[in-house]
C-alpha positions as CSV (number, residue, x, y, z in Angstrom):
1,X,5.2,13.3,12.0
2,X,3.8,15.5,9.2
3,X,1.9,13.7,6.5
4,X,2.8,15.3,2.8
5,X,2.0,14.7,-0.3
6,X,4.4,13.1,-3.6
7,X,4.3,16.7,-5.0
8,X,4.7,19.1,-2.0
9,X,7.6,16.6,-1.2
10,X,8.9,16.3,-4.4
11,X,8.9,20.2,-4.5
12,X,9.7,21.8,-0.7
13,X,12.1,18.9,-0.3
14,X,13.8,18.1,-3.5
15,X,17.6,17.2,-2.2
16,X,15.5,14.6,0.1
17,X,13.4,13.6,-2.8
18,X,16.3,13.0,-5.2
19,X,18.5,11.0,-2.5
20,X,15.2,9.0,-2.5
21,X,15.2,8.1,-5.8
22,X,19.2,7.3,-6.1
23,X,18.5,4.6,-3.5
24,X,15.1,3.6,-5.9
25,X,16.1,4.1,-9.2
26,X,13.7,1.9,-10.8
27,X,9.7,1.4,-10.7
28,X,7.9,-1.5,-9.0
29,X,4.4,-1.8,-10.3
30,X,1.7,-2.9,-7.8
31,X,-1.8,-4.3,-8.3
32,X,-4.6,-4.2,-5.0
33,X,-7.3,-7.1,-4.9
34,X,-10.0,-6.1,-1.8
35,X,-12.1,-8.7,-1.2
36,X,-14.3,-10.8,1.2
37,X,-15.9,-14.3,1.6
38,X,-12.7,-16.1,0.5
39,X,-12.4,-14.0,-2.5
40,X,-15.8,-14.5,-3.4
41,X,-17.1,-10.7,-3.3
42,X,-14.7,-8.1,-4.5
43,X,-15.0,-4.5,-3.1
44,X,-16.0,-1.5,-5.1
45,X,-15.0,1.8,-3.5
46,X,-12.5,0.6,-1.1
47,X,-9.5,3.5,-0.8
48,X,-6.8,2.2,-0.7
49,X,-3.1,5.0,0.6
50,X,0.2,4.0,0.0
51,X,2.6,6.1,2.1
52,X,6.3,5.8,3.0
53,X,7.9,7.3,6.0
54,X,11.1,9.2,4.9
55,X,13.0,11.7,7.4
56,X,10.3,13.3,9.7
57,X,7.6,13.0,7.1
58,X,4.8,10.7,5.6
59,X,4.6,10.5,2.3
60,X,1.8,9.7,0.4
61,X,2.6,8.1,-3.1
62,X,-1.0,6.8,-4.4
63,X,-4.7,7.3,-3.0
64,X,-7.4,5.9,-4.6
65,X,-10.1,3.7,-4.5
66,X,-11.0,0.2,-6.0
67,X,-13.0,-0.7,-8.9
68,X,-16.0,-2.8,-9.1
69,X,-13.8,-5.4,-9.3
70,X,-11.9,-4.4,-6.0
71,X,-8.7,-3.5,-8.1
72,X,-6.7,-0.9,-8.0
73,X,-3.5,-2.1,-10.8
74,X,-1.0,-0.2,-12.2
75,X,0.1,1.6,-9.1
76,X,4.1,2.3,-9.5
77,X,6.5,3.2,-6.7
78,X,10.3,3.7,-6.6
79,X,12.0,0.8,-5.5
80,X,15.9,-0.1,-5.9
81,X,16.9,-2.4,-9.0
82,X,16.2,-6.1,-8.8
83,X,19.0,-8.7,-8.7
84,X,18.1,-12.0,-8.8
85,X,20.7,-13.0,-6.3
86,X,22.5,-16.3,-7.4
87,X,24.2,-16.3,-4.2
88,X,22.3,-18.2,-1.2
89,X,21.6,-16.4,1.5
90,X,21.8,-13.1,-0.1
91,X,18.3,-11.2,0.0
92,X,17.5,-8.9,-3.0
93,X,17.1,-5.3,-2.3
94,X,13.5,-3.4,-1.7
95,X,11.6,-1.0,-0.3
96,X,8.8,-1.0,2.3
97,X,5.7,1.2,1.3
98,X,2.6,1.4,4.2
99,X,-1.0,0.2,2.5
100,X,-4.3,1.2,4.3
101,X,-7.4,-0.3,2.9
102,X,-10.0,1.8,4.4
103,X,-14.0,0.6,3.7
104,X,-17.3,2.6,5.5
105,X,-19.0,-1.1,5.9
106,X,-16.4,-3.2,6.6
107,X,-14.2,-3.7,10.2
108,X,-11.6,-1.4,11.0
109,X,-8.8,-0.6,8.9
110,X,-6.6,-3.0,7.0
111,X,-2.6,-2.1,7.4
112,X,-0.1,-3.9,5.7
113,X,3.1,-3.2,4.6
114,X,4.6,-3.8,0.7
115,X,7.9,-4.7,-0.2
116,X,8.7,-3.0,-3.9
117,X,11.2,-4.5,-5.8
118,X,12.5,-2.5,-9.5
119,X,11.3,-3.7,-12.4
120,X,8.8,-6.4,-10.5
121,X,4.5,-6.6,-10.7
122,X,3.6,-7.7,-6.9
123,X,0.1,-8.1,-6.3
124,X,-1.3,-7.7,-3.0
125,X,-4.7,-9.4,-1.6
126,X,-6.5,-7.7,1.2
127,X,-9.4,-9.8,2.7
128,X,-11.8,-7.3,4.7
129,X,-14.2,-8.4,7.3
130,X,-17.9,-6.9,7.8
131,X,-18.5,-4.9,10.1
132,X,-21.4,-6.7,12.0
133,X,-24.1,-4.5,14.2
134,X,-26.5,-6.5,16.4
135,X,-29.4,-4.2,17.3
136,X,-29.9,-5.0,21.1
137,X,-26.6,-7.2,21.8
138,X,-23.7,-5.6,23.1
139,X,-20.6,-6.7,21.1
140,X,-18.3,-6.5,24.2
141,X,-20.0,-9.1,26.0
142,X,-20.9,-7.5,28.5
């Protein structure tokens, strides 16, 4: 799958882009928290790539990396238009966006996936592990 960004798609694939954004007329805003320790030490420099999958291609809508607070806010992706559903049963409409926390001193990569909703702030916590080097002990066990 070829990996693109907003603009080249935006621009090289415009009848995909715009059939896209029919089906996610509205914004969804999105703040990142990256911390560890139970929330007690926030992240600086943590990037942080929101992409979406669409056709044969990855998109990436936002790359960027977290503040000495660990926060990236104010992110906004397309999402369809939020009805609060009165009707049980019903579930309201989103979209799903693929997050990657990536962090040089911390364990592997986080993934998670987002649900975006039109017109709604979500807020997203990421809890990152160290990454913890022994000199002498094999991690493996072995």
């Amino acid at each position: 799958m070829d990996t693109i960004s907003l603009e080249e798609f935006k621009n090289k694939h415009a009848e995909e882009y715009q059939t896209f954004l029919k089906e996610n007329p509205e914004i969804g805003r999105l703040k990142i928290e990256v911390f560890t320790a139970y929330k007690a030490i926030p992240l600086e420099n943590t990037e942080i790539i929101i992409t979406k999958n669409i056709g044969n291609k990855t998109i990436i809508f936002f790359r960027g990396f977290t503040n000495s607070s660990g926060i990236i806010e104010n992110i906004t992706l397309p999402a369809p238009s939020f009805v609060s559903s009165e009707t049980p049963f019903v579930e309201p409409k989103y979209t799903i966006y693929d997050l990657v926390a990536i962090h040089k001193e911390y364990k592997t990569v986080k993934e998670e996936k987002i649900g975006m909703f039109g017109n709604v702030n979500i807020i997203q916590y990421i809890k990152m592990t160290p990454e913890v080097k022994l000199e002498g002990v094999d991690t493996l066990g072995n």
